[in-house]
N, C-alpha and C positions, 0 to 999 in steps of 0.2 A: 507481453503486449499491453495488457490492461495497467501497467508503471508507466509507459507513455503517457506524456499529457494530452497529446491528441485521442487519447481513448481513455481519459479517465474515468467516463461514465460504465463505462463497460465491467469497472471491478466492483458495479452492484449486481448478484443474480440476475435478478428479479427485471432488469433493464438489459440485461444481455440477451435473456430466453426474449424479450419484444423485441428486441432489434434484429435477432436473428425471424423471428418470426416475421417482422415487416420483409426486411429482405427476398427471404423466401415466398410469400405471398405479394412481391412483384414482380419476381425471377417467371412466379406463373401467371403473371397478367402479361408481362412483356413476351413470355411465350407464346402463352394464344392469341397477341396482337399479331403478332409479324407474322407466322406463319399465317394466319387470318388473312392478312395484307398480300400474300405473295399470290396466295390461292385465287384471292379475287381479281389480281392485277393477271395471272394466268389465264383465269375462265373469261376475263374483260375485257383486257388490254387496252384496259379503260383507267387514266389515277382521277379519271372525275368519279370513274366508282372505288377504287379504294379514297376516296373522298367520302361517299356515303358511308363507307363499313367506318372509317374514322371516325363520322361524324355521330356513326348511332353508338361505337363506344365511350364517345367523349360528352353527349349533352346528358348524362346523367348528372357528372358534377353543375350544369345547370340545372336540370330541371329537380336531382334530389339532393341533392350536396345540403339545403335546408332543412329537410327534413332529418336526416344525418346528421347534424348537427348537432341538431334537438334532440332525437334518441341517445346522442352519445353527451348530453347532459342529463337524460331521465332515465337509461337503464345503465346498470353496470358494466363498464366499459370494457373490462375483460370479457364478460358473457358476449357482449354487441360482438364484439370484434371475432370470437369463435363463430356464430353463430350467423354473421355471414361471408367467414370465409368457406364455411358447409355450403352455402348455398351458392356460392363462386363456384366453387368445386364441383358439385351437382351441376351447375348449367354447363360449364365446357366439358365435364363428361358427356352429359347429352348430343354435344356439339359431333362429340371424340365417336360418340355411335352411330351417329347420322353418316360420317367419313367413311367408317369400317363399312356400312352397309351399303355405302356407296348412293345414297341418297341426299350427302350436303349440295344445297345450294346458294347460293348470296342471299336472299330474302332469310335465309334461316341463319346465317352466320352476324347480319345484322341488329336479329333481331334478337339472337344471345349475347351479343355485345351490348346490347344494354342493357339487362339484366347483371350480366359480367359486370357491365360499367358501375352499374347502381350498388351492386353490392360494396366495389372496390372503393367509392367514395364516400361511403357509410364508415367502411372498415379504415379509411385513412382518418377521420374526425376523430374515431375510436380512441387508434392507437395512438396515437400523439396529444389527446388529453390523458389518456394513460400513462405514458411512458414519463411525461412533468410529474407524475406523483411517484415516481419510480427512484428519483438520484435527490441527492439534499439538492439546498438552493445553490452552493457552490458549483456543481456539476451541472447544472441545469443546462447552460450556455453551450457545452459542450453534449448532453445528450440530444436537442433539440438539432443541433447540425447535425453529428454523427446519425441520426435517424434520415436529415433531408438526403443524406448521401445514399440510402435507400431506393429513394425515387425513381433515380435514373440508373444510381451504379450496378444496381439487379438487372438491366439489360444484360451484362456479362455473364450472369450464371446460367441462363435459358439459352443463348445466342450461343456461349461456348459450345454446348452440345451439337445445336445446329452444324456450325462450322468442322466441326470434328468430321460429322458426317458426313459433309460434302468432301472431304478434300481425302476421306478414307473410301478404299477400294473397296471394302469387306462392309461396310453398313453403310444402309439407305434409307434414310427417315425421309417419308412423306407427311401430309397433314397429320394423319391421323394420330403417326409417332408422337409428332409435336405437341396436339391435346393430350395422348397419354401424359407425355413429360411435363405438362401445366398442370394436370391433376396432381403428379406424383411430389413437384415442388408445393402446391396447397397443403395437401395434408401435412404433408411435414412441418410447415407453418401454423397449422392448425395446432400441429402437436406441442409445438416451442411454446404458442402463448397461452395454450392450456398449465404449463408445467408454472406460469407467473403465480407466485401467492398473494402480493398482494391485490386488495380488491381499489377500485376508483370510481369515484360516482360525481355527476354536477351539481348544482346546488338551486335546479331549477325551480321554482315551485310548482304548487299542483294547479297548472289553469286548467280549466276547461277548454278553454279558445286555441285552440294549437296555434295559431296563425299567431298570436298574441304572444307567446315566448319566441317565436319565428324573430318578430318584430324586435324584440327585445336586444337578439343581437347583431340586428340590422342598423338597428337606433346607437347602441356603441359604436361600431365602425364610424359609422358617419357625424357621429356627432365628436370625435376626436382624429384632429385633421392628421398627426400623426398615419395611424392606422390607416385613414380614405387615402392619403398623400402613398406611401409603402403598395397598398392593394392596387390604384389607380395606376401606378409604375409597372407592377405586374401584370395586369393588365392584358397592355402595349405591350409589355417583355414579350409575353404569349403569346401574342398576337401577330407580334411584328417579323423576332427572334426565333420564337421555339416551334411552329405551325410549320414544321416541314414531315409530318408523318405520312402524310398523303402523297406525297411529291419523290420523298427518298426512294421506294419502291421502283418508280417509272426512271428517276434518277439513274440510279445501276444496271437496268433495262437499254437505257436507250442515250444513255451518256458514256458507260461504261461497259456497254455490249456485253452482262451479266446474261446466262441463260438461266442460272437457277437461282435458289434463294442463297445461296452460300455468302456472295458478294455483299448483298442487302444485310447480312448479320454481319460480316466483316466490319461495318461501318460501324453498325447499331452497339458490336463489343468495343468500338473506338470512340463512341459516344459515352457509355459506360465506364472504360476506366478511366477517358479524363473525368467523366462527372466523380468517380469514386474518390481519385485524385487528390482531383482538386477541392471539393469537401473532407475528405480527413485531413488535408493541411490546413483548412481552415476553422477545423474541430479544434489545433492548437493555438489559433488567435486568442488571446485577452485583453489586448488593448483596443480601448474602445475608436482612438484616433487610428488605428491600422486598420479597425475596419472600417471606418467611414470610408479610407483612400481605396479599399480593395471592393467595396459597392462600388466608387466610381470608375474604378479602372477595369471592372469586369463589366459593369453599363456598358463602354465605350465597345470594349474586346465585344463582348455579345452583339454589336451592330456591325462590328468585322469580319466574326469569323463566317457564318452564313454567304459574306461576298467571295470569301478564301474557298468555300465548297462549291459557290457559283463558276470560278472560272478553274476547277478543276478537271481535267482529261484523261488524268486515268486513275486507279487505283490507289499508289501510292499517296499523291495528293490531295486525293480525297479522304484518307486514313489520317492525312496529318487534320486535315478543317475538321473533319467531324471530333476527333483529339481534341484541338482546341473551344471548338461549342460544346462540347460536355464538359469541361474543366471550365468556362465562363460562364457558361449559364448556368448550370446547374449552383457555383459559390454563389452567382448571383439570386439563383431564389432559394438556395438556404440561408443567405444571409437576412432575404426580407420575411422567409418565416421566421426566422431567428427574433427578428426585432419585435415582428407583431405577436409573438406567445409572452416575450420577457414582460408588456403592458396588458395581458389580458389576463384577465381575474379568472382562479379557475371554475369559477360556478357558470361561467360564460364560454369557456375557453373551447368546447364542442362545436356551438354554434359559430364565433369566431375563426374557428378552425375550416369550417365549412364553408365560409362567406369567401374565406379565401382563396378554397378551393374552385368557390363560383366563378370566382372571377379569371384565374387561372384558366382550370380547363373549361368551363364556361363557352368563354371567346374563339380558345382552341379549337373547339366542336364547330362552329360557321366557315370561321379563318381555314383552317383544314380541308371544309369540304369547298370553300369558294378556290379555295389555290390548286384544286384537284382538276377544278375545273380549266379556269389559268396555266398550268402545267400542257396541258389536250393543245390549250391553242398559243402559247408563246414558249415552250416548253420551261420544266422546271430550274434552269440554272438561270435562267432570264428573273422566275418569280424569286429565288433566292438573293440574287443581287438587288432587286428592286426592294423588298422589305427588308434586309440589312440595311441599307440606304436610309429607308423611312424612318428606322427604330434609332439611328444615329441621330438622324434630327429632331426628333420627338423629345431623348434622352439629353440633350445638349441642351434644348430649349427649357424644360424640366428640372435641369440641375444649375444653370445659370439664375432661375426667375424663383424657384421655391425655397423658402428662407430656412423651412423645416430639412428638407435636404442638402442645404449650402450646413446648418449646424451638424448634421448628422457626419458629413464629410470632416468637418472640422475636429470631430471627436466626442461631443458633448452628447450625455450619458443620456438614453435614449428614455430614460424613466421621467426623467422631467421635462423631457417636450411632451409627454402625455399628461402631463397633470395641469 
């Protein structure tokens, strides 16, 4: 596999042990999501309240994705990144005991999802300034995507076990199983990026003002329109595209007359291996003009497929849209992480890393809990046609009028619109 050129990054150790380690360490966030999600829409039967549980896992990447950043240009990025996937680990155990003893309830699974949350958006600035010192410059292009296929393609490794469960006669995982099973993916990731030798550090200096190196990679972003132009796309992408975590839930409930979670992980592993997919075939792009056209043709696809899950009725055709939005959306933001680490310096590249995350899930954290609510009263295949819809227009208006992404489409090497 590693003689592939879509995995060429893979035939350095040292970026293999991280990549299996990111993997794994979202196999166990996406695990104690959803099961998290099902439990709440269960006790609720509410998605305005798995809106709230959404929303308290996701505004960490707003509220500490900056700070994250920072740490993951002042301490060594290997230690950061062990050290709080421990403490990832420690809260959904906590969670996994409150289950067993029969004392979880919503206020408490909220309030470990953010802690969860914080930690995971610490450990994603980490690992991905780490893992750019991992493979020469040649590989780079390719380790940086084969990492983004992490993100979401790790829904499959948690969600497979679910599904197994449900459709076997002889085992019955409830919550509690499923925290066990997000500890047990943790550690093992813990174990991967322990075994990495080399070490990575940023090249911050020593302020005293924290806020003041904050700033610093706030000030790059914005002051090169590249980067603001790329982020401010994603944005919207998030916003308009990917904010259906709160909605899928009640989706399979009451579109799909789902009685357990099983139906709900069906999806979430059909989201997963197009996302996995369709980023390792994009791990083997090198021309720069191929991918300008496959940013824009997954822009377009990413405001379609969302309408393809809107008017679907049963099962099958819901397996194929959610297929299709993990294979578009997902190419589509590993292509725009792609673009913003290739122009980010790495003494910055933490904070940068972080900024992006802000804005990403960020936005997701509001958009999620407001479509939760949206979902109660127009239901959810209504909200997903309607922001497919918007995200098409927004992206069309966006890519006709910005001259930085009319070049990007065209081919031109993404290093000198940054300079």
């Amino acid at each position: 596999m590693r003689n592939i050129p879509h995995f060429a990054a893979l035939r350095h150790k040292d970026y293999a042990y991280a990549w299996g380690a990111s993997a794994l360490g979202g196999a166990s966030t996406w695990t104690f999501l959803i099961a998290s999600q099902w439990f709440v829409l269960e006790q609720s039967d509410q998605s305005a309240m798995v809106g709230w549980f959404t929303f308290a896992s996701m505004i960490p990447f707003l509220v500490a994705s900056p700070f994250g950043g920072l740490l993951a240009d002042r301490i060594e990025r290997k230690r950061l990144t062990i050290y709080t996937q421990i403490l990832g680990v420690g809260t959904v155990a906590f969670a996994a005991a409150l289950s067993l003893l029969g004392w979880l309830e919503l206020w408490h699974l909220c309030a470990l999802a953010f802690i969860a949350g914080s930690c995971r958006t610490t450990q994603e600035a980490s690992i991905v300034s780490l893992i750019t010192n991992l493979v020469p410059r040649e590989d780079l292009l390719n380790a940086i995507t084969l990492n983004s296929a992490t993100r979401h393609g790790s829904r499959v490794i948690g969600m497979s076990v679910l599904i197994i469960s449900g459709v076997s006669q002889t085992i019955t995982f409830g919550t509690s199983e499923f925290l066990i099973g997000s500890i047990i993916f943790g550690i093992a990731s813990i174990y991967l990026i322990w075994k990495v030798k080399r070490s990575s550090t940023g090249e911050i200096s020593n302020q005293a003002n924290l806020f003041k190196g904050i700033w610093e990679g706030i000030n790059y972003v914005y002051a090169r329109r590249v980067v603001a132009i790329l982020i401010i796309l994603v944005a919207f992408h998030c916003a308009l595209a990917m904010s259906f975590d709160s909605i899928l839930p009640g989706f399979t409930k009451n579109r799909l007359a789902s009685v357990d979670e099983t139906m709900l992980a069906v999806l979430v592993v059909s989201f997963g291996i197009g996302s996995a997919v369709g980023t390792f075939l994009l791990a083997g792009v090198r021309n720069d003009r191929q991918k300008g056209l496959i940013l824009l043709t997954m822009g377009i696809s990413s405001g379609i497929s969302p309408l393809l899950l809107g008017f679907s009725f049963d099962i099958s055709m819901a397996f194929a849209a959610t297929l299709i939005m993990g294979a578009t959306e997902s190419v589509f933001m590993a292509l725009t992480a792609t673009y913003v680490q290739l122009v980010t310096p790495d003494r910055l590249r933490g904070r940068v890393t972080s900024l992006y995350i802000l804005h990403a899930g960020g936005v997701m954290a509001f958009t999620n809990l407001g479509y939760g609510y949206l979902a109660d009263i127009y239901n959810a295949p209504n909200v997903l046609i309607v922001t497919g819809i918007l995200f098409l227009v927004f992206f069309a208006g966006m890519s006709f009028s910005d001259p930085v992404l009319k070049s990007i489409y065209k081919g031109k090497d993404i290093s000198t619109l940054a300079s």
